[in-house]
C-alpha positions as CSV (number, residue, x, y, z in Angstrom):
1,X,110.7,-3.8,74.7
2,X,113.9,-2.9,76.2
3,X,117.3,-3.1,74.2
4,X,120.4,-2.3,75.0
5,X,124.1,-1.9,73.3
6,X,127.5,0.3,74.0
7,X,126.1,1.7,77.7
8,X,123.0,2.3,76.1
9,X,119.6,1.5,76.5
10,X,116.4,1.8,74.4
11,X,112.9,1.6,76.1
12,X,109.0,1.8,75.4
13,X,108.3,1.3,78.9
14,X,105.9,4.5,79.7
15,X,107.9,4.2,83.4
16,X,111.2,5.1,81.5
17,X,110.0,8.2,79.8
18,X,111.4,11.3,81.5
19,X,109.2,14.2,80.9
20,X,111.1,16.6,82.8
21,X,114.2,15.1,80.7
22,X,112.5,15.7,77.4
23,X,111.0,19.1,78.7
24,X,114.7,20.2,79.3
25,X,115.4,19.5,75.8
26,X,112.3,20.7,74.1
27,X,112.1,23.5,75.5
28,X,115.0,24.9,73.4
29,X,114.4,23.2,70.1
30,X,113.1,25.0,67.0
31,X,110.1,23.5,66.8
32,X,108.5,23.8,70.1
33,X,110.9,27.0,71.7
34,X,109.0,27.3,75.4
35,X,107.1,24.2,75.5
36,X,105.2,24.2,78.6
37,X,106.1,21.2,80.4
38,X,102.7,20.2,81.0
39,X,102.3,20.3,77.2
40,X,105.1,17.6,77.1
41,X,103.8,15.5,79.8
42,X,100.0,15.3,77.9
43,X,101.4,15.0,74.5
44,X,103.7,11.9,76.0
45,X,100.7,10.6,77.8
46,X,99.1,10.4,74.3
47,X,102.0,8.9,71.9
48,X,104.0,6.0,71.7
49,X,107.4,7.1,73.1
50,X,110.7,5.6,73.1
51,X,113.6,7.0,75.7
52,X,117.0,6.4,75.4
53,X,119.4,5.8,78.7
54,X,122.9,6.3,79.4
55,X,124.0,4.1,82.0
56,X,123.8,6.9,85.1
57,X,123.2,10.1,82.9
58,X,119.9,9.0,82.7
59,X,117.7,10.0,79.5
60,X,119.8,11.2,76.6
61,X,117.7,10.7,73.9
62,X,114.2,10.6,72.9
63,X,111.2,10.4,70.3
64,X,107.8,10.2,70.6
65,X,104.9,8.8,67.5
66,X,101.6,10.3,67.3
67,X,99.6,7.3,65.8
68,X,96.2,5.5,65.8
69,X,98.2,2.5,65.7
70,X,96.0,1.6,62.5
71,X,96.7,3.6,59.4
72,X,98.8,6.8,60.6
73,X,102.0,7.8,62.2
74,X,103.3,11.6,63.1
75,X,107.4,10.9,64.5
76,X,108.1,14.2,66.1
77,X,110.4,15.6,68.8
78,X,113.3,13.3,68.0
79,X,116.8,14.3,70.1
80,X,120.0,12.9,70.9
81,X,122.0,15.0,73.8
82,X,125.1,16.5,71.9
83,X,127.4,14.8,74.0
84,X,126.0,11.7,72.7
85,X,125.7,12.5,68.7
86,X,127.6,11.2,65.8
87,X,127.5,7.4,67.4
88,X,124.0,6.0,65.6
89,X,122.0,6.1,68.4
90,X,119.7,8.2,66.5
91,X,118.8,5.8,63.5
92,X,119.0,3.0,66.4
93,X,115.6,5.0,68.3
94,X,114.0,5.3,64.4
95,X,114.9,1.6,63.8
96,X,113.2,0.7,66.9
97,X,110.4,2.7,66.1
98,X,109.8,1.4,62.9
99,X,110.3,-2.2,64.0
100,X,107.6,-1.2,66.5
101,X,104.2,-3.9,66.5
102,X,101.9,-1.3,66.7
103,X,103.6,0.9,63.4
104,X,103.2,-1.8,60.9
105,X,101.0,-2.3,58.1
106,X,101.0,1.6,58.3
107,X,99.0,3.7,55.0
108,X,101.2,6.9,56.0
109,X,104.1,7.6,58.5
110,X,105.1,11.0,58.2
111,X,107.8,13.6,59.4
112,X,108.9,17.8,59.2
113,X,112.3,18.1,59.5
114,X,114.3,21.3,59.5
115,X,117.9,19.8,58.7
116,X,117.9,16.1,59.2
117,X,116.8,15.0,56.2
118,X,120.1,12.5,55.4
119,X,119.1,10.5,58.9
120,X,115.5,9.8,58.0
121,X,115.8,9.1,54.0
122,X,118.3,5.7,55.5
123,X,115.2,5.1,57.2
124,X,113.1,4.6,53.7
125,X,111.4,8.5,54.4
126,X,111.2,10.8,51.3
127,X,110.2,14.3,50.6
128,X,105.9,14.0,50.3
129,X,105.2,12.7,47.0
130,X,102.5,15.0,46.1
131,X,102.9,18.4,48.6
132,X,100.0,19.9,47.1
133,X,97.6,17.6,48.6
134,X,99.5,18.9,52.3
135,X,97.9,21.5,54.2
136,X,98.6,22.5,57.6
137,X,98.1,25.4,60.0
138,X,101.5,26.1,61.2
139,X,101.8,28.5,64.7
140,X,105.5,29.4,65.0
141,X,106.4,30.5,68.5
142,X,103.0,29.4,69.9
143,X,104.5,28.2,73.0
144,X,106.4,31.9,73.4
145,X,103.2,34.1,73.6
146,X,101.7,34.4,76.9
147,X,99.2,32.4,77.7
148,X,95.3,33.4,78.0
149,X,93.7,33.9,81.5
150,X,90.5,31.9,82.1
């Protein structure tokens, strides 16, 4: 599926996901400070990822589902390039997500969120309805430590 609106484009082809664009991005966000980028080109290989284009700025925008395409879906590592904020192109990538074949009929499609909780609640998410069922194992700064020799 490829869509398009206002310059912009919106695309599941795996031939339009930029690694090295999301990498760049990723790298620095909160949630996965010093990503290797061979971290970000396996976990793309192994999601269902949607890019978004700006006509010749190339990919400005991304988000990735971890899924079995059956019963569960992770959305993670959501961005929009500042430059290109504050014009719905956010909620237009989770729209399209959403709308996805493979995401329907879903039992659970969860989210963690540090600060965008506003954007995903239009989208129908809410805060987990029972957190003490949740557990998680949570490695802040994994990606920071030095990595162990063979």
């Amino acid at each position: 599926m490829t869509d398009a609106r206002d310059g912009y484009r919106l695309s599941f082809a795996p031939e339009d996901i930029d690694a090295q664009a999301a990498h760049a991005f990723l790298r620095g966000a909160y949630w996965c400070e010093g990503i290797p980028l061979a971290t970000v080109e396996r976990a793309i290989a192994h999601s269902l990822c949607i890019a978004l284009h700006a006509g010749g700025a190339g990919q400005v925008g991304f988000a990735r589902v971890v899924t079995d395409r059956a019963t569960f879906a992770y959305l993670c590592d959501v961005y929009v390039l500042p430059p290109h904020r504050r014009r719905g192109l956010a909620a237009w990538m989770i729209d399209a997500l959403l709308a996805h074949t493979d995401l329907q009929g879903l039992r659970r499609f969860m989210l963690f969120t540090r600060d965008a909780q506003a954007l995903y609640a239009g989208h129908g998410f809410a805060p987990l309805a029972t957190p003490q069922r949740g557990m998680e194992i949570v490695r802040p700064g994994l990606y920071l430590q030095p990595s162990p020799s063979p």
